[in-house]
C-alpha positions in Angstrom: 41.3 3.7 2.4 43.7 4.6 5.4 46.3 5.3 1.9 45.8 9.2 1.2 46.6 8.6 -2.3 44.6 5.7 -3.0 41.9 7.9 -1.7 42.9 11.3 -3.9 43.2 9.1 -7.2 39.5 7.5 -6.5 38.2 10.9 -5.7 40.0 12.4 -8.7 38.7 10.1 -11.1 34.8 10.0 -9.7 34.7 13.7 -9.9 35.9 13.4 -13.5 33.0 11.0 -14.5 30.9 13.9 -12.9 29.8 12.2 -9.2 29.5 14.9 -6.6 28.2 14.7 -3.2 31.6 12.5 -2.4 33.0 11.5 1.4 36.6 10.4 1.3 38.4 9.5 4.1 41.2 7.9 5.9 39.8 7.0 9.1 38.2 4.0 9.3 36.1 4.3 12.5 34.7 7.6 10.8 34.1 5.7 7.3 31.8 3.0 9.3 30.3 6.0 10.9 29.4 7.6 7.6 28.0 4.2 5.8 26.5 2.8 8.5 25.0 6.1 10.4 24.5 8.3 7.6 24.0 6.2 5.0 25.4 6.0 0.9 24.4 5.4 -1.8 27.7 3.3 -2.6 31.0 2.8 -0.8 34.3 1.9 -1.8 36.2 0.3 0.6 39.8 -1.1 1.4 40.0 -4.2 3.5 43.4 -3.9 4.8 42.9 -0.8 7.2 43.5 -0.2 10.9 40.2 -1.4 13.4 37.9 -1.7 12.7 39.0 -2.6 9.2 37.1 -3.7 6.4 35.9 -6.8 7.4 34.6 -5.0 10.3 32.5 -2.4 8.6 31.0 -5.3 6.1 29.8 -7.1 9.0 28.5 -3.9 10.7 26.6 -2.8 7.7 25.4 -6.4 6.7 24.0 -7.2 10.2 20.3 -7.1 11.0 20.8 -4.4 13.0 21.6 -2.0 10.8 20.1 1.0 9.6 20.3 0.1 5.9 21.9 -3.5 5.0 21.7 -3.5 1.2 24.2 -0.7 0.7 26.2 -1.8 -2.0 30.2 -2.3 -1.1 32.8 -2.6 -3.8 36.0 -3.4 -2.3 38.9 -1.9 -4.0 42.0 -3.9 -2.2 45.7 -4.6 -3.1 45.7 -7.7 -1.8 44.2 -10.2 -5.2 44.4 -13.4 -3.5 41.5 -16.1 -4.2 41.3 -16.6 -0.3 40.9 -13.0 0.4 38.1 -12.6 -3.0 36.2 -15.6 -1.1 36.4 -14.2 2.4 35.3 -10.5 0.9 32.3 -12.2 -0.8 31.5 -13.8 1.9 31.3 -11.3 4.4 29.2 -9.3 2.0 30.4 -7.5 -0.8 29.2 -7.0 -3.7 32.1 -7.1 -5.8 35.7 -6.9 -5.7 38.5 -5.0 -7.7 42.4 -5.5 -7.2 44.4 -1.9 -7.0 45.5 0.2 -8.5 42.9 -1.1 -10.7 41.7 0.2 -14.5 39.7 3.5 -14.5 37.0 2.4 -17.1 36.3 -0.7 -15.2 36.0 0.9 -11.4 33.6 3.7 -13.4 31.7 1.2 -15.0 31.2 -0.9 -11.4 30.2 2.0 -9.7 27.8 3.4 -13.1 25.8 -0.4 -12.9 26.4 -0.2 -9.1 24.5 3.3 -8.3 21.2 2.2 -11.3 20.5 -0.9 -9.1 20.7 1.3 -6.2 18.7 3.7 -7.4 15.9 1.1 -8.7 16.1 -0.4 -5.2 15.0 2.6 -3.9 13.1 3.5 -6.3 10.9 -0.5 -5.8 11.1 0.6 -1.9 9.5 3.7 -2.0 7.1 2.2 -4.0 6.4 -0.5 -1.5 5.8 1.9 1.2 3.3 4.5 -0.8 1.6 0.7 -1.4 1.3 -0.1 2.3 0.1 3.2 2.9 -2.8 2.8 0.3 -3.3 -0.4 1.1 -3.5 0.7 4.8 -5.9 3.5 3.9 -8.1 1.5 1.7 -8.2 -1.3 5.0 -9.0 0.9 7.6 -12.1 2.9 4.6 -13.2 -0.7 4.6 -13.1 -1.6 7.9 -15.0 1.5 8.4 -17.7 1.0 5.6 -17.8 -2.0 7.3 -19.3 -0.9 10.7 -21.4 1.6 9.1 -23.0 -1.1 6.9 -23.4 -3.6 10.1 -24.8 0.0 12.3 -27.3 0.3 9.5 -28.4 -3.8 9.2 -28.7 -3.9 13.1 -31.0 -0.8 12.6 -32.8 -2.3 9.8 -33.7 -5.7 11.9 -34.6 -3.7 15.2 -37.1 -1.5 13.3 -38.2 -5.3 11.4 -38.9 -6.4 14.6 -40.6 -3.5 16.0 -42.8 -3.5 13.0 -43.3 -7.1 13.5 -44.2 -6.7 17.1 -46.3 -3.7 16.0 -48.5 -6.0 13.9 -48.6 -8.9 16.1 -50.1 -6.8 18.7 -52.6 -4.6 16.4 -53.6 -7.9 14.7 -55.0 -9.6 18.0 -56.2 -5.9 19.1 -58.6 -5.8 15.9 -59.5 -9.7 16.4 -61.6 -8.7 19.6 -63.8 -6.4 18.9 -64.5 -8.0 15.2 -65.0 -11.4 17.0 -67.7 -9.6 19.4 -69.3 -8.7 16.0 -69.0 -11.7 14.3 -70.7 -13.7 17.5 -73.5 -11.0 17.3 -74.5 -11.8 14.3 -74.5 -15.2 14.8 -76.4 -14.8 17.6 -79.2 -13.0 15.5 -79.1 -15.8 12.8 -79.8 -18.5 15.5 -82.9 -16.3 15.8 -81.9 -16.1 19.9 -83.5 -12.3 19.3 -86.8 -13.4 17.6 -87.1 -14.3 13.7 -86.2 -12.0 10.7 -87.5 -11.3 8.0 -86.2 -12.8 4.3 -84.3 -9.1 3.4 -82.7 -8.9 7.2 -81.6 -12.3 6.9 -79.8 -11.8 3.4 -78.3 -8.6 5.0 -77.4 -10.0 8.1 -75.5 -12.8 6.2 -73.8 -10.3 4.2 -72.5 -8.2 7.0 -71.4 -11.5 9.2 -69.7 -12.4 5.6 -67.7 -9.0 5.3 -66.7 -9.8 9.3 -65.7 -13.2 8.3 -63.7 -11.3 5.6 -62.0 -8.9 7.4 -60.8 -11.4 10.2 -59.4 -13.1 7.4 -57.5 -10.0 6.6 -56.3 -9.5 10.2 -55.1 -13.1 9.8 -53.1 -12.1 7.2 -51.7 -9.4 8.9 -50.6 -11.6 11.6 -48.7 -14.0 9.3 -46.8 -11.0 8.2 -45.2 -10.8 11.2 -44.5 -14.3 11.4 -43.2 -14.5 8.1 -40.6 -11.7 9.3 -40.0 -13.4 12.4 -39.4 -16.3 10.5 -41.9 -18.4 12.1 -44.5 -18.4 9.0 -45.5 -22.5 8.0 -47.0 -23.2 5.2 -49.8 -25.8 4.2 -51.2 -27.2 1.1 -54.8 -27.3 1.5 -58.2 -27.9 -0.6 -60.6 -25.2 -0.2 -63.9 -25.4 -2.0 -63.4 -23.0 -4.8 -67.3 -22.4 -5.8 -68.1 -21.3 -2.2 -65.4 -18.8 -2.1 -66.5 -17.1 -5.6 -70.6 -17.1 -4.0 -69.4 -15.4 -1.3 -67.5 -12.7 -3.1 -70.7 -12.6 -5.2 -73.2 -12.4 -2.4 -71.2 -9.8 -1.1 -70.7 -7.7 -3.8 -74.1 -7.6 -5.7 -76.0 -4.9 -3.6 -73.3 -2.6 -4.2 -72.9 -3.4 -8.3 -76.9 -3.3 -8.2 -76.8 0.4 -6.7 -74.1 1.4 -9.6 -76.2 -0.5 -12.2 -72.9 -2.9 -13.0 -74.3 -6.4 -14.1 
């Protein structure tokens, strides 16, 4: 208020209720100074004041540019026209009081004035220590993240080695067990002269276990294609009595050593 008494009876009074930490002044460039560079936690403000007057510093501290736009602004003017109430509110006030004004009521504006402001602090401090978690917890992710997709890509590279591994042991071991396998068959065909009934029973036996393990090795190798994804299955019959001979034929010498019937 550019009225020095106006001013001393508002400070007067608010130090009464017990508000400290007060800036009164006269000079209206220095009051937009303080609200809008500074910053409040409530001003009281004239209209009618030299420039930039109070329409002025409204405007100023309700822009987008400023430093803090929801300062709360009481106006305290003489002037209790309706126009002027409209225009005030309009320009961003929050409320309005005529002078000289009653004590109880400008205490009581400026008591439920300074609890909203507080809360609004209060809710925006809040939302920033919320960011900031929110932030944190984003970038622990976003980290967790790349460790968990560092780990899969390791996981599917040693996959495929061991994959590749297989693949390549399986068709090792099929060579020299196929070399086997054709030798024996070459000595049932009796191409090496005939044999007798007990070399012939062991001869199947061993060309059995052969057959046996290459079936094995086959195995092996569908264990890599099962992890390369390339593994097709087929419903087939098999003849069920010949498998359980074999596995019989195969295993009797060694349960008739150990005396297992």
């Amino acid at each position: 208020d550019d009225n020095q008494s106006n001013v001393r009876f508002v400070e007067m009074l608010l130090k009464m209720a017990g508000y400290t930490n007060l800036v009164c002044l006269t000079d209206s460039a220095q009051a937009l100074h303080e609200i809008c560079d500074v910053g409040c936690d409530l001003a009281l403000l004239d209209l009618q004041m030299p420039h930039p007057n109070g329409y002025d510093i409204l405007a100023a501290v309700r822009s987008p540019e400023s430093k803090d736009p929801f300062i709360p602004v009481l106006i305290f003017t003489a002037d209790a026209s309706r126009e002027t109430r409209d225009k005030a509110l309009e320009s961003g006030a929050s409320d309005f009081l005529t002078k000289p004004g009653d004590a109880s009521e400008i205490l009581l504006r400026v008591r439920n004035f300074l609890v909203s402001r507080r809360m609004q602090v209060e809710l925006e401090r809040s939302r920033h220590e919320l960011e900031e978690r929110v932030a944190e917890r984003t970038a622990e992710l976003l980290e967790s993240n790349e460790q968990l997709r560092i780990a899969r890509d390791e996981a599917l590279s040693a996959s495929r080695t061991k994959s590749r591994f297989l693949a390549n042991m399986s068709h090792e071991l099929r060579t020299p067990l196929n070399g086997i396998l054709g030798a024996c068959e070459l000595l049932s065909s009796g191409a090496c002269g005939a044999l007798e009934a007990r070399q012939s029973d062991i001869l199947s036996m061993a060309e059995a276990a052969g057959r046996h393990l290459l079936a094995i090795i086959s195995d092996i190798l569908d264990l890599s294609k099962i992890n390369s994804g390339k593994m097709q299955l087929a419903i087939e019959a098999f003849p069920l009595e010949g498998v359980l001979e074999s596995v019989c034929h195969f295993l009797r010498p060694v349960c008739a050593a150990r005396s297992v019937t």
